[in-house]
C-alpha positions in Angstrom: 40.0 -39.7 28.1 39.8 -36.3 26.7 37.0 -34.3 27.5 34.5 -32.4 25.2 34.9 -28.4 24.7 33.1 -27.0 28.1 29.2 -25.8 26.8 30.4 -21.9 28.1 32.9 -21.7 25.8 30.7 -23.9 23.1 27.9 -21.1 23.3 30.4 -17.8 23.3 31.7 -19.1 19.8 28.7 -19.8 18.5 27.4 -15.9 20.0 30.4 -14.3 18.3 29.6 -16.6 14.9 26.0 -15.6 14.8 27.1 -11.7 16.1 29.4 -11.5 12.8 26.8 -13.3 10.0 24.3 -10.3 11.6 27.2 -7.5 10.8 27.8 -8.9 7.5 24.1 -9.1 6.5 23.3 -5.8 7.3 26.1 -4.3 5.8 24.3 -5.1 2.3 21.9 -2.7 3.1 23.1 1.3 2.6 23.5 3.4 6.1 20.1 5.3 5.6 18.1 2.3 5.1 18.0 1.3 8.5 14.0 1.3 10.6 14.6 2.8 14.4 14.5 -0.6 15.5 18.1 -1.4 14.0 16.9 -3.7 11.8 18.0 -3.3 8.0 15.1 -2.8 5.5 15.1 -2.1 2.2 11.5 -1.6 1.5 10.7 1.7 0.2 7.6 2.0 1.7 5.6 1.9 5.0 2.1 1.5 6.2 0.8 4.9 7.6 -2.4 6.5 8.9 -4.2 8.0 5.9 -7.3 10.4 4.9 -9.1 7.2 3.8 -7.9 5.0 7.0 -4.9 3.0 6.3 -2.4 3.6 3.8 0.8 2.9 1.4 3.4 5.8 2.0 6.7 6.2 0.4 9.9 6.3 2.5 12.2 6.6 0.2 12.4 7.8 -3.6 10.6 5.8 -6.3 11.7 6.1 -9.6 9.2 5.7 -13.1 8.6 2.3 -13.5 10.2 0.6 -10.7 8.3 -2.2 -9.1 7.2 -1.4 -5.6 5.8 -4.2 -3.9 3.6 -7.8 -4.9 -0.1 -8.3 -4.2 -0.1 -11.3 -2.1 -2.2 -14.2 -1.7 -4.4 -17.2 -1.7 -5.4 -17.9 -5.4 -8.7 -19.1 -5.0 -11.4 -19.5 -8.3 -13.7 -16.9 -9.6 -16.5 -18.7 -8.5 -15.7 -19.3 -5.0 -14.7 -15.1 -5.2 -17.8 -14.0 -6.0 -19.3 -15.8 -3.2 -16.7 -14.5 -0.9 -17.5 -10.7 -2.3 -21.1 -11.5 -1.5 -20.2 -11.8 1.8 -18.6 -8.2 2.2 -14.5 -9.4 1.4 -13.0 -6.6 -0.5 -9.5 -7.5 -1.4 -10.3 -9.8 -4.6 -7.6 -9.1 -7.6 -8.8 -10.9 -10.9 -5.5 -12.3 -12.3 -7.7 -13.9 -15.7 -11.3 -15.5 -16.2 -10.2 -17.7 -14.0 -8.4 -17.5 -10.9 -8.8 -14.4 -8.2 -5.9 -13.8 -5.8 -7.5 -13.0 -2.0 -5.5 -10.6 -0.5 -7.2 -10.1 2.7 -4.2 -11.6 4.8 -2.5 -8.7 6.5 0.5 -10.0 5.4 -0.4 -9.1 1.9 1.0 -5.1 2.5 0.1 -4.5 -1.1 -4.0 -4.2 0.3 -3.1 -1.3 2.2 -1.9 1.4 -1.1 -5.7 3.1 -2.0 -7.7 4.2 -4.9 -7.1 7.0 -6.5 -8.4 9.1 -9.9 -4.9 10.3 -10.3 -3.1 7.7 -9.2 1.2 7.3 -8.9 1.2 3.6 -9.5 -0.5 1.2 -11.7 -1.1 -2.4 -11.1 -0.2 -5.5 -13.7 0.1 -9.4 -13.5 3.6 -10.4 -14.5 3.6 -14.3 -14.6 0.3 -15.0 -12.4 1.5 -12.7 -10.1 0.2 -9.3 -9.3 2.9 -6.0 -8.4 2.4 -2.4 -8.2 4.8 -0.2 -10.7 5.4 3.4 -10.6 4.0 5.2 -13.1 5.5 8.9 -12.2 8.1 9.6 -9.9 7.1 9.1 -6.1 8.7 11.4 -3.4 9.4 10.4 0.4 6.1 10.8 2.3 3.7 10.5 -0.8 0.5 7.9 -0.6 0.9 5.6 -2.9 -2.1 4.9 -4.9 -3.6 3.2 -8.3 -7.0 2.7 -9.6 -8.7 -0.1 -8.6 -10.6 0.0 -11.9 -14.5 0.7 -12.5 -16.3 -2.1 -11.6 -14.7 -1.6 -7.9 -15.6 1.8 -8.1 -19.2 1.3 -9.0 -19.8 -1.8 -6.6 -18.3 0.3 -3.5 -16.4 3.4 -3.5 -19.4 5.2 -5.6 -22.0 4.6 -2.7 -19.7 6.5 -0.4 -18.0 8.6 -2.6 -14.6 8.8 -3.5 -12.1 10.5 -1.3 -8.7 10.6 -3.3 -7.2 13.6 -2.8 -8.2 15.2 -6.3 -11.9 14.4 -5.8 -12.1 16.0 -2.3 -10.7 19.2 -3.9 -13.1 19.0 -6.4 -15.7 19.0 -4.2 -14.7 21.6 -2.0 -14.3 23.9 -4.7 -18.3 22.6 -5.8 -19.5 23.5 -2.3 -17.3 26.8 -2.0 -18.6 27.5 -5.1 -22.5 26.8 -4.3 -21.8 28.3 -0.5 -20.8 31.8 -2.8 -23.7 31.9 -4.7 -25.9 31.2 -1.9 -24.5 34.1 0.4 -24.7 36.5 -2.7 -28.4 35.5 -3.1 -29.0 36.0 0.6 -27.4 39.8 0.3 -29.0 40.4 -2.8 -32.6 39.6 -1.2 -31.7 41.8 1.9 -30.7 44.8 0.0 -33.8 45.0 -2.0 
């Protein structure tokens, strides 16, 4: 009676099997697309420290138009949503009159690109699902952004002020601006 292949040489094939499918998957991917760790990605985006906490940064270039990446989610009913946004959750998308899609799962990477008054990206629902689309061409290292719309902006980014990058400007230049006067008062009065 013939004995069965020995389990060394059983698990060396099935290393070199599994070694080769790995090589030929990530040989899909171009050269430059690889993360640090080795593994392939094709994502062309990351999540990054921003001026407004976390945020949605570009890694590679993003053409006009292109899809970037899906808001993901539970799809829960407006009713239940509204009683969730009592209670503080922020990352409700209304997909119709309807159904809302809860996107507070970290897993849902689309939470993490911000608001903006000038933003890069706009968001739609294609088929019941929400993605984020370039709407101007996004460079490596840029934040992506859209606007979350005005009923978001009045219930709470208005309270705190908003602090895209265009309406931090905006105000510096106010308070620069009001700082000027002020010190031009003050030398006036002294002279006098």
């Amino acid at each position: 009676m013939r004995r069965q292949r020995s389990t060394r040489k059983a698990a060396r094939k099935s290393s070199a099997r599994k070694t080769s499918a790995r090589k030929r998957k990530t040989s899909k991917f171009e050269a430059g697309a690889c993360k640090p760790s080795g593994k392939a990605s094709h994502k062309p985006y990351r999540v990054a420290r921003s001026a407004t906490g976390l945020g949605l940064f570009a890694t590679a270039p993003i053409d006009t138009g292109a899809f970037i990446v899906a808001y993901r989610g539970r799809r829960i009913a407006n009713v239940k949503a509204a009683q969730m946004e009592a209670r503080g959750s922020r990352y409700m998308y209304e997909i119709n009159s309807r159904w809302t899609i809860d996107g507070s799962s970290r897993r849902n990477v689309a939470r993490y690109a911000n608001h903006s008054c000038r933003p890069n990206a706009e968001s739609d629902v294609v088929k019941g699902k929400i993605i984020l689309r370039a709407i101007r061409a996004i460079k490596p290292g840029d934040e992506i952004t859209y606007d979350y719309g005005r009923e978001y902006f009045d219930l709470f980014l208005k309270p705190a002020g908003c602090k895209c990058i265009k309406c931090a400007q905006r105000r510096r230049r106010a308070r620069n601006t009001r700082h000027a006067a002020g010190a031009r008062r003050r030398s006036a009065g002294s002279a006098a």
